[in-house]
N, C-alpha and C positions, 0 to 999 in steps of 0.2 A: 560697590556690592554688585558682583553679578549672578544674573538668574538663569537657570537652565534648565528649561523644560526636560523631560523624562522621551524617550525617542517614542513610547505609545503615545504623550500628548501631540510630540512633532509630527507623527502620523497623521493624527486625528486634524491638528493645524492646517496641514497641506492638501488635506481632501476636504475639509469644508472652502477654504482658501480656493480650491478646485471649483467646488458646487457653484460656491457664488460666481464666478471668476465666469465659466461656461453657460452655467444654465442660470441664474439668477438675474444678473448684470442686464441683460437681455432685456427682463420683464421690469427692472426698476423704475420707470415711469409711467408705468402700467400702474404698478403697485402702488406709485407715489398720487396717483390720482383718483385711483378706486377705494384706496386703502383698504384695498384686500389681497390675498396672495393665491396665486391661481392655483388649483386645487393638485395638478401635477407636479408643482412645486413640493407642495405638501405630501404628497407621495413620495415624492422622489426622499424630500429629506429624513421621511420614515422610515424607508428601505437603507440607508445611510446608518439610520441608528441612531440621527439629530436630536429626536426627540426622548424627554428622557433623562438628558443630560445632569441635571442640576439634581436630581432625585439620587438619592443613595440607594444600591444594589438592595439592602435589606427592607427597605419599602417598593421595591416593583422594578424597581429601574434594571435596564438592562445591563451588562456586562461590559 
């Protein structure tokens, strides 16, 4: 059986794959020892669109 994501999900794939890759990877021992995520992270991943995700369009979630 194989599986094949839709080329908007491969988009979406390759630019979180990105986020972490550049800007996250970075702060990971930060993270793993505050157990908190620094606030421009969280910016950053809202300007992305990150958040959201799991929400269907018809309740809030973005597009």
């Amino acid at each position: 059986m194989n599986f094949k994501l839709s080329e908007e999900n491969e988009q979406m794939k390759t630019m979180v794959r990105n986020f972490v890759d550049k800007e996250v990877d970075l702060y990971a021992n930060e993270i793993e020892e505050t157990e908190e995520i620094p606030k421009h992270l969280i910016d950053k991943a809202k300007e992305l669109g990150l958040f959201g995700l799991s929400i269907p369009e018809e309740y809030g979630a973005s597009a």
